[in-house]
N, C-alpha and C positions, 0 to 999 in steps of 0.2 A: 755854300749853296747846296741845297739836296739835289740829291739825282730825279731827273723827270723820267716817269715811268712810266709803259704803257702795256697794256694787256690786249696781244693778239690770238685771236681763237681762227682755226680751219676746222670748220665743223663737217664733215663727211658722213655719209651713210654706212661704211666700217668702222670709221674712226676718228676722232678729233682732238688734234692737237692745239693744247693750249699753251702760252709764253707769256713771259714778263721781257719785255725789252727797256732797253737803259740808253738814253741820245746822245750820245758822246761826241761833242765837238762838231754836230751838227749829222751823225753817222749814228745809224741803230745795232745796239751791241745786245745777241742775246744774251740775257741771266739766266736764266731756268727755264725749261721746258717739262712739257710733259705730254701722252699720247696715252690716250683711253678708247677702249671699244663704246662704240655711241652707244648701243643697245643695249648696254649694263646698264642706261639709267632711263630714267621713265620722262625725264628732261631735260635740256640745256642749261638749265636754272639750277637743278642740282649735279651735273655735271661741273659747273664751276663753282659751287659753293665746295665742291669735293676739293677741285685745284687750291681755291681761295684760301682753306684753311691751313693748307701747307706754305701758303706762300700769300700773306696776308697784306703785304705793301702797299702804302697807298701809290693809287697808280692816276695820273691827269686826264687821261684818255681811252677807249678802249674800242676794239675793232672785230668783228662776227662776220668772217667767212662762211655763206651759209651755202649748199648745194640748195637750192632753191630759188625758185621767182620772189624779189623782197618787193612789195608793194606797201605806201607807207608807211617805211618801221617796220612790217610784221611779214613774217614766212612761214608757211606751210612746207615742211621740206621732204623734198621729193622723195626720198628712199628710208623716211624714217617718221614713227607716228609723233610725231614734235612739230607742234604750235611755238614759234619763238616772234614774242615782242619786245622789241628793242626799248619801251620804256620801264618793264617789269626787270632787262636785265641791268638796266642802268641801275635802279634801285639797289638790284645784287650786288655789281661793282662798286657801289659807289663815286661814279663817274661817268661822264657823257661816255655815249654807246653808241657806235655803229654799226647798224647792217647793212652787207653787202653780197651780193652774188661770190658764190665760193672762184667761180672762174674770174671776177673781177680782180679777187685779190691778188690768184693768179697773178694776171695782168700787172699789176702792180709792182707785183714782186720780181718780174722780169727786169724792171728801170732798176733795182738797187741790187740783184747777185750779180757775184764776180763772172769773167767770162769762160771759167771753168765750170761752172755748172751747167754750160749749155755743151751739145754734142752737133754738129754742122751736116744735114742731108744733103743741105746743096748753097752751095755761097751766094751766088745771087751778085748782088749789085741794091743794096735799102738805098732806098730817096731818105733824105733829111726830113724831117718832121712826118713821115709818112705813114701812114694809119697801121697799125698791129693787129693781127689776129691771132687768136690762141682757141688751141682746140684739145679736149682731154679727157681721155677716156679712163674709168676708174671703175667705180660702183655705179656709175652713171656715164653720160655724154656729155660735158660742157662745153660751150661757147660762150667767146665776147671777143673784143676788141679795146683798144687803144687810141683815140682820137687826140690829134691836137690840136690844143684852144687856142694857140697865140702862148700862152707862157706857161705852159707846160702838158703832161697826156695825162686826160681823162677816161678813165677806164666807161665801159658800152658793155653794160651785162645782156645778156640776152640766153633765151630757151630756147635756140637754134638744132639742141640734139631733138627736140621731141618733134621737130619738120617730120612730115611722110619719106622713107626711105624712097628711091629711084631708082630701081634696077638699070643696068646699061645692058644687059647681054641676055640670054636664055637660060645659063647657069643663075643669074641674080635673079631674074623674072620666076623660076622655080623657087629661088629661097625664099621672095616674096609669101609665094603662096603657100611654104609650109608653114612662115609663121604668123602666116593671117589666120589660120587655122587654127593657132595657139591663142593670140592677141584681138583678134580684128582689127584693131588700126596697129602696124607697124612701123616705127619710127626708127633714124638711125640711133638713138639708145638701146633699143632691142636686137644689133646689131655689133653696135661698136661701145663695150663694156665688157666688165668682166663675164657676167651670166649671158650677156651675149656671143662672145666668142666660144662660148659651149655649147652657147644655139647653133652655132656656126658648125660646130665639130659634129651636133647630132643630126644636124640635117645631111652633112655627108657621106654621114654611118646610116641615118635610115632610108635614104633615096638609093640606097647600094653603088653609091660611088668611093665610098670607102669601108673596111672591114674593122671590126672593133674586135681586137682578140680576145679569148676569157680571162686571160691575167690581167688586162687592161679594164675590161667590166668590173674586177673586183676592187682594183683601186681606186676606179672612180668612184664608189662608197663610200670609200674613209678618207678621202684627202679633198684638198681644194680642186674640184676637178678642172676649173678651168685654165688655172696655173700647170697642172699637169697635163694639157694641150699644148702648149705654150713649149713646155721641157720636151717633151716627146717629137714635138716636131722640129725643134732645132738641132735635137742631137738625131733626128731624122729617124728616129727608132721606130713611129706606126706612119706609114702612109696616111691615113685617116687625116689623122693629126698634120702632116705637115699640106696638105689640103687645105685643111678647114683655116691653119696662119697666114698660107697665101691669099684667102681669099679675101680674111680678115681685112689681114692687110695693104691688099689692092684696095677694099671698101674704104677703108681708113684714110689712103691717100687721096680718091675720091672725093671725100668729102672735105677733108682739108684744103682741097683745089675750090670747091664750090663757096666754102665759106671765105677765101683767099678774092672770089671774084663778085661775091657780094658784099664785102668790104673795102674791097680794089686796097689790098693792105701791101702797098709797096714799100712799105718799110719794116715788114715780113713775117711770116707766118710761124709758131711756137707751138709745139706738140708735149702738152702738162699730161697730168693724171699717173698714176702707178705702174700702168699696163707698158710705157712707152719705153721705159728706159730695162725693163724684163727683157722684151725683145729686140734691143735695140739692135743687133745682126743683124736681124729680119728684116728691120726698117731701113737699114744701112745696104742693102741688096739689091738697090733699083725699083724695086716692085711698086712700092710707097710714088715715090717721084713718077715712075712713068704714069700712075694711074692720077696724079696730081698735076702732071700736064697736060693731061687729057683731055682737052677742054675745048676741041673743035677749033671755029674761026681767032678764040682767043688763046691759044695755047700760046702765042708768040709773049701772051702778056705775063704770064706765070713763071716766062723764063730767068724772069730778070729778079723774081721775089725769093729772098733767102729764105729757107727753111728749118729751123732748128727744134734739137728736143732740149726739154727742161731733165737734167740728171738730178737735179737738188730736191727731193720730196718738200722741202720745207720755205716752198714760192711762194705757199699762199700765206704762208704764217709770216714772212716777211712783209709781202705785200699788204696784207691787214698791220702789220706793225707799221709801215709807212702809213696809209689811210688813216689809223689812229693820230697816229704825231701831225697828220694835216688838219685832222679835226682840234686839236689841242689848240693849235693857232688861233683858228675861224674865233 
């Protein structure tokens, strides 16, 4: 009997990773993979006609993690000029096609990695069948959720990063206003993301609460700047910088608490995207948690919700490879 094959894509605004999974004995075994910069191509359609032709297998089913709102089949994706309809790429695959919220795959992919891909902020106490929330900052802000239907969880994609940010304090209330002066409407994506935590780092350098030295002006030129926040403030080398990750990352637990109590997700909240497992110290330092309990008359409720981060880059490529093998069935 042939092997039943499926093609899962994580399409992201840096990068998208695309795979051949193989079902073996009821378990999904990756074959091949492969990771491309989105912006080398002018499509999603020839981004996998690119994969396709290396790795040309007929495959049963096939699954589009998309950073983006999917409405009917079709996305407009948020951090890239790519129009994707899921019956043009069916066409391409030659096989049914899914689109889904890149965070749902996420989700997804949470039910089938082992429990070494996860890293534990705080144990908690999960309810059985209890709703999941996933939060994940990358090139973007995603959110969604994990509902149970009676026989099994259904992933709940949702635009929850592009909500209006909420300052809590006078420090936050000031960052409001410098980047309403960049953006006009301010959202926590323009916050909690890559090019956001350099929003972060330059609001603290030009409001003069932190100093940006000249050897530091010139590497923020030629490198990934906002990755070089990131390093500088854990090995604690600019003030500036280790600033700008505190604050970050107070924001970051903040909203992870918010999205935690508007899903009442007691069977526990999941920190995906790139940024998470770069920092994970930082996040491992209290900061995260206290601003994620902070939740006024309900803080009592957040106590009992496990918190984890995702270490495994490759959830959503999973989690679209499971969503595919569900669609195979249907």
């Amino acid at each position: 009997m042939a092997a039943r094959l499926f093609l899962a894509a994580d399409v992201g605004g840096t990068k998208t990773n695309l795979a051949l999974f193989e079902s073996v004995a009821g378990r999904l075994k990756l074959r091949a993979s492969e990771r491309f910069s989105s912006r080398e191509f002018t499509s999603l359609e020839r981004l996998v006609a690119a994969y396709r032709q290396a790795h040309p297998e007929r495959v049963q089913a096939a699954c589009f993690g998309v950073a983006g709102p999917v409405v009917n089949g079709r996305v407009e994706a948020t951090n890239l000029p790519w129009v994707i309809d899921g019956k043009k790429l069916s066409r391409a695959v030659g096989a049914p096609v899914n689109l889904i919220n890149d965070l749902a795959a996420t989700a997804y992919g949470i039910l089938v990695l082992p429990p070494k891909a996860f890293a534990t902020l705080h144990a908690g106490k999960a309810q059985k069948y209890g709703t999941v929330a996933v939060i994940a900052a990358g090139t973007g802000l995603g959110e969604a959720g994990l509902i149970w239907n009676g026989a099994g969880y259904q992933a709940l994609a949702t635009e929850g990063g592009h909500t209006e940010f909420g300052p809590r304090n006078e420090l936050e209330i000031d960052l409001l206003r410098y980047l309403s002066k960049r953006h006009g409407h301010v959202s926590y994506e323009r916050i909690l993301s890559g090019p956001g935590k350099l929003a972060v780092y330059e609001f603290i350098r030009d409001s003069g609460r932190g100093d940006e030295p000249e050897w530091l002006r010139s590497r923020m030129q030629g490198s990934d700047a906002s990755a070089l926040v990131s390093e500088l403030a854990l090995t604690k080398q600019v003030d500036a910088c280790v600033q700008a990750l505190d604050l970050f990352v107070s924001l970051y637990g903040a909203e992870a608490g918010n999205l935690a109590l508007k899903l009442l997700s007691a069977g526990g909240v999941y920190i995906g995207g790139g940024i998470a497992p770069t920092i994970l110290a930082k996040l491992q330092d209290g900061t995260f948690m206290r601003s994620f309990h902070d939740k006024g008359r309900l803080s009592h409720v957040l106590q009992n919700i496990p918190v984890k981060v995702i270490l495994d880059d490759r959830a959503a490529l999973f989690g679209a490879a499971a969503a595919a093998s569900s669609l195979e069935k249907k």
